[in-house]
ZAMARGU-4260 file (C-alpha; in steps of 0.2 Angstrom, whole numbers, plus 5000, padded with zeros to 4 digits):
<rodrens>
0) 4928/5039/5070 | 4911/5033/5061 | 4910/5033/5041 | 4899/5032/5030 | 4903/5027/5012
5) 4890/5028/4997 | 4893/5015/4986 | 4902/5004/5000 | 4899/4987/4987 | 4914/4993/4975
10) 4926/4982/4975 | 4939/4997/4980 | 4926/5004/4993 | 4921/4987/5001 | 4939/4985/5008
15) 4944/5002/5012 | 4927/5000/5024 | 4933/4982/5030 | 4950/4991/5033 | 4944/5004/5045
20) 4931/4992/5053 | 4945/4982/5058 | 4956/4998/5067 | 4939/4998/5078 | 4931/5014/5070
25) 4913/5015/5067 | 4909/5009/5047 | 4890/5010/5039 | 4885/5010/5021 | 4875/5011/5007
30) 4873/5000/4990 | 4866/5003/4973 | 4861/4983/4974 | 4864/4969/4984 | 4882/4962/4979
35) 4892/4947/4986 | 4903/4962/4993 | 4888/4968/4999 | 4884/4951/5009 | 4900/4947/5014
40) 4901/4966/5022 | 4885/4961/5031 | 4895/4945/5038 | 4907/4956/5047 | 4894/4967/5056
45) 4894/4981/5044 | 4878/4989/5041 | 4872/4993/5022 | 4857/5001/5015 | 4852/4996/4997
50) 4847/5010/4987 | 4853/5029/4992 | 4841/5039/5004 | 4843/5053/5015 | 4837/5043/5028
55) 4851/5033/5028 | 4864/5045/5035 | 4864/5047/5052 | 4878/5058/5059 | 4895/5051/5052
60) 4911/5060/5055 | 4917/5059/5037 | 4908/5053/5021 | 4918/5045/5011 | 4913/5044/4992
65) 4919/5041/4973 | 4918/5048/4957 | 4903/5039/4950 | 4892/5047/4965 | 4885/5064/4957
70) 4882/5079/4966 | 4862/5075/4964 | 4865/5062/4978 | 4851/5063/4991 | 4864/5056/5002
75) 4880/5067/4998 | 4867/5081/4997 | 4862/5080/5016 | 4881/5080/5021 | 4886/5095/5010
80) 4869/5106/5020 | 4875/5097/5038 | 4892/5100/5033 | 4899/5086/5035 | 4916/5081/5028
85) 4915/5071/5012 | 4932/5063/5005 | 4933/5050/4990 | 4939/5034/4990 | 4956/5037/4982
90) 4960/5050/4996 | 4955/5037/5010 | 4967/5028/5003 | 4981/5041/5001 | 4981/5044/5018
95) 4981/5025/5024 | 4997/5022/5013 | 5007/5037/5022 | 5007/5029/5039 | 5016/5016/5034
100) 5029/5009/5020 | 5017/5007/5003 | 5019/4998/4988 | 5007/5002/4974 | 5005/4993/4956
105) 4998/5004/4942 | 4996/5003/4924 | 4984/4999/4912 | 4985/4982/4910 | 4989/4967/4925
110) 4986/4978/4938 | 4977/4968/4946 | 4986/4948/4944 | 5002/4957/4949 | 4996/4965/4964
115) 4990/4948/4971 | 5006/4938/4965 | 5017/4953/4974 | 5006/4951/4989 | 5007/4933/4987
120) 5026/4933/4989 | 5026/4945/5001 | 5014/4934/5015 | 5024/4918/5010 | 5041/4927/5017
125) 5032/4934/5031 | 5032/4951/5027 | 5016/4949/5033 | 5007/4965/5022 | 4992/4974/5024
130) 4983/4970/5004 | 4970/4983/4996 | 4965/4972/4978 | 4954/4977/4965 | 4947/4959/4964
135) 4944/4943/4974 | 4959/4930/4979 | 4959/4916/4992 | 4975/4923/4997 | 4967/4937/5005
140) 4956/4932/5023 | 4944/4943/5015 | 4946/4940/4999 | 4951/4961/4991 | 4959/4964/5008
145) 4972/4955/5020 | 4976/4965/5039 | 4993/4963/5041 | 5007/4973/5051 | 5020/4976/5036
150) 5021/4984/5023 | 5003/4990/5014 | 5000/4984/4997 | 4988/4994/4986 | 4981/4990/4967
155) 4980/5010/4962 | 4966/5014/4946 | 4973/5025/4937 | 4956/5028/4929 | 4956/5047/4935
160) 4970/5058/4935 | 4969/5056/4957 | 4981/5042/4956 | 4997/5052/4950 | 4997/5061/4969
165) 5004/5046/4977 | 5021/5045/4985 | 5023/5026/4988 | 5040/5019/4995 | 5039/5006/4979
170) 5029/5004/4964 | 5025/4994/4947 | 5019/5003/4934 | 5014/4988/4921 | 5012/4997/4905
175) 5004/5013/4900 | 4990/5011/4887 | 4977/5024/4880 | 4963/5019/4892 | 4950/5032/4901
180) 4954/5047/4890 | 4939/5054/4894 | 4946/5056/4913 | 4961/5065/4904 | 4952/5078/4890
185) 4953/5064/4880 | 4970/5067/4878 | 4984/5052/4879 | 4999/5067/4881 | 4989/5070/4897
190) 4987/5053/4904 | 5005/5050/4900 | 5011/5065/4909 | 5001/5059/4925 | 5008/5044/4925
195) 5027/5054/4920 | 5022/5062/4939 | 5016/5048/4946 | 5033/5040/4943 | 5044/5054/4949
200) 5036/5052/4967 | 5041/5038/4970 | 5052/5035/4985 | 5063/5020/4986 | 5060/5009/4970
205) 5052/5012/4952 | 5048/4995/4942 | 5042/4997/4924 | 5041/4988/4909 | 5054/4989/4896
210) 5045/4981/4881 | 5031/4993/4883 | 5037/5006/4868 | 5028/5020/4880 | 5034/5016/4895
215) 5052/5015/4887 | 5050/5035/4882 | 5042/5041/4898 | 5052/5033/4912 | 5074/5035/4916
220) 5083/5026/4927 | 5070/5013/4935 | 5073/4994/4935 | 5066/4984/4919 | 5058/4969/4916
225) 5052/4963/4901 | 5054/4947/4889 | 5069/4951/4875 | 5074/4968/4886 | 5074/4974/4905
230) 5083/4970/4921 | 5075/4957/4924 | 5069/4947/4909 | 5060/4928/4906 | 5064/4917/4893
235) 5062/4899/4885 | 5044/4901/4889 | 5034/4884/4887 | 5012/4882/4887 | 5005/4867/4893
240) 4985/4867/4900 | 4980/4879/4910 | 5000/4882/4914 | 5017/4888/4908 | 5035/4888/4913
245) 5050/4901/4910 | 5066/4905/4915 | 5068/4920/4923 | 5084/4932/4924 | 5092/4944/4935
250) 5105/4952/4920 | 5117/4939/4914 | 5111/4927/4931 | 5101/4912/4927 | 5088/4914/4942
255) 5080/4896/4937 | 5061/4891/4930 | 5046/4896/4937 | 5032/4890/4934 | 5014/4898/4933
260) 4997/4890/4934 | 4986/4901/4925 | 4991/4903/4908 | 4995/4918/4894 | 5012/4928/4890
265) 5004/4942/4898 | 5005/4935/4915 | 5023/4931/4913 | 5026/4948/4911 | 5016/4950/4928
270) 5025/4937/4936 | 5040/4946/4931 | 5037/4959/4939 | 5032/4955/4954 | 5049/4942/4955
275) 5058/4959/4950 | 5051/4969/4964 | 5052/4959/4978 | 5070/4950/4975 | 5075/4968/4974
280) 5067/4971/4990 | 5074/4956/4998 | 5063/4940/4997 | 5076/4924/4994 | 5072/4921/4975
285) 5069/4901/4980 | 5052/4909/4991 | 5048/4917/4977 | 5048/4903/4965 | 5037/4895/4977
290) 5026/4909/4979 | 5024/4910/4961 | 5021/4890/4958 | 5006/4890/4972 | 4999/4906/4965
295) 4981/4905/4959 | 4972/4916/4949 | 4962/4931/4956 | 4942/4927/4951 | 4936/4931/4935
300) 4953/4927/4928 | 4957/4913/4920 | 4944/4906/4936 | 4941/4886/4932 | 4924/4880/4930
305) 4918/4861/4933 | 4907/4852/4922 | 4893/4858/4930 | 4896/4875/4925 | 4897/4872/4907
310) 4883/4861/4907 | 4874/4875/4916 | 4880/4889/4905 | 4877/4881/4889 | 4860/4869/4893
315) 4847/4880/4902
</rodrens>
């Protein structure tokens, strides 16, 4: 099959493309701007246009778009009067998950930290998954995308209403926030009751957060995690530089300290998470304490600077 995405420099567009380029099918592009996505797509012999033109479609059999291209494209224009199928990005994606077993993370907040420390686990115990991640890690060959053979992992935006059509086998749902109402009528009632669906499909395992006061109200009988509440909760949480340790429970079992090497509360809430998840799902909790001590941060997160970028940033 050949593709051409507009907009193929998005972080969630680049590795959908590095994704298909990688099952052998034909995979072309085009870019608002040059982007390190942009360049690193170039690096695997994928073929990018900056700027969108008519020119640069040539006869794809699908086109595959998102919600920030407008109908005005010159690009989506000539495929809508040569009648070629145009798809977005989020449906790609939908119909890469159902060929296999899928685990998606959602939420407002985390989303993307608890994708890479799930996916993290998940390659250390040889589960050996196939990553789609909103931002760039070194665990992933490719740095928002990992080709494996198990299970596929996917960060899912939840910044249109699309998101709540998914039927993974598992999923986290960090917390529920009022964030891109106006995707939703402005209207928080309505992003809730996406994610109310979302939740009911599904299949094997639902992980939500119990200290979130919404996702209490709007989601029965999944497992918990949380600090004072949840299935699995973390405690006796210390801070040090750049790092922090807690104890972690499973119930009334003392599952140990973990420790984490990017800092804030809100990561170990992530962390817990992802530790909920996949013990549930099988991975020996000691690889999992491993997993999480060796985890670094996904860039632009707590990413450490030398001296020469201070001295850059603050002396030029």
């Amino acid at each position: 099959m050949k593709y051409h995405f507009i907009g193929i420099g998005g972080i969630g567009m680049s590795a959908l493309a590095m994704h298909l380029a990688s099952e052998g099918d034909q995979v072309n592009g085009s870019n608002y701007e040059e982007n390190e996505r942009v360049d690193y797509l170039r690096s695997k012999g994928v073929s990018v246009f900056i700027g969108h033109s008519y020119e640069n479609l040539e006869s794809p059999d699908i086109v595959v778009r998102t919600t920030a291209i407008k109908q005005g494209n010159p690009e989506l224009v000539k495929a809508i009067s040569k009648s070629i199928p145009t798809i977005y990005r989020m449906e790609l994606l939908k119909s890469l998950l159902s060929r296999n077993t899928s685990l998606c993370v959602t939420g407002t907040d985390g989303k993307t930290t608890t994708t890479a420390m799930v996916s993290k686990i998940l390659v250390d115990s040889g589960r050996d998954p196939t990553v789609f991640l909103g931002g760039i890690n070194p665990l992933l060959n490719d740095g928002n995308y990992r080709k494996g053979n198990g299970i596929t992992v996917t960060e899912l935006d939840e910044s249109d209403g699309f998101f709540a059509s998914f039927k993974p086998d598992y999923a986290i749902i960090t917390n529920v926030r009022g964030d891109h109402l106006e995707h939703y009528d402005n209207s928080f009632d309505n992003l809730k009751s996406h994610f109310r669906y979302f939740s009911r499909g599904v299949c094997k395992l639902l992980v939500t957060n119990a200290d979130d006061p919404v996702s209490e109200r709007i989601f029965k009988g999944s497992l918990t995690f949380g600090r004072d509440r949840g299935h699995y909760r973390f405690s006796d949480r210390t801070t040090g530089i750049m790092n922090q340790t807690f104890r972690c429970w499973k119930g009334d079992t003392d599952l140990g300290i973990f420790k984490l090497m990017i800092p804030g509360e809100y990561n170990a809430y992530n962390a817990t998470a992802a530790v909920a998840l996949t013990h549930e799902m099988g991975v020996p909790i000691e690889s999992i304490r491993s997993s999480i001590e060796s985890y670094r941060s996904v860039d632009r997160r707590f990413t450490f600077r030398g001296l020469d970028d201070f001295r850059n940033l603050f002396f030029l």
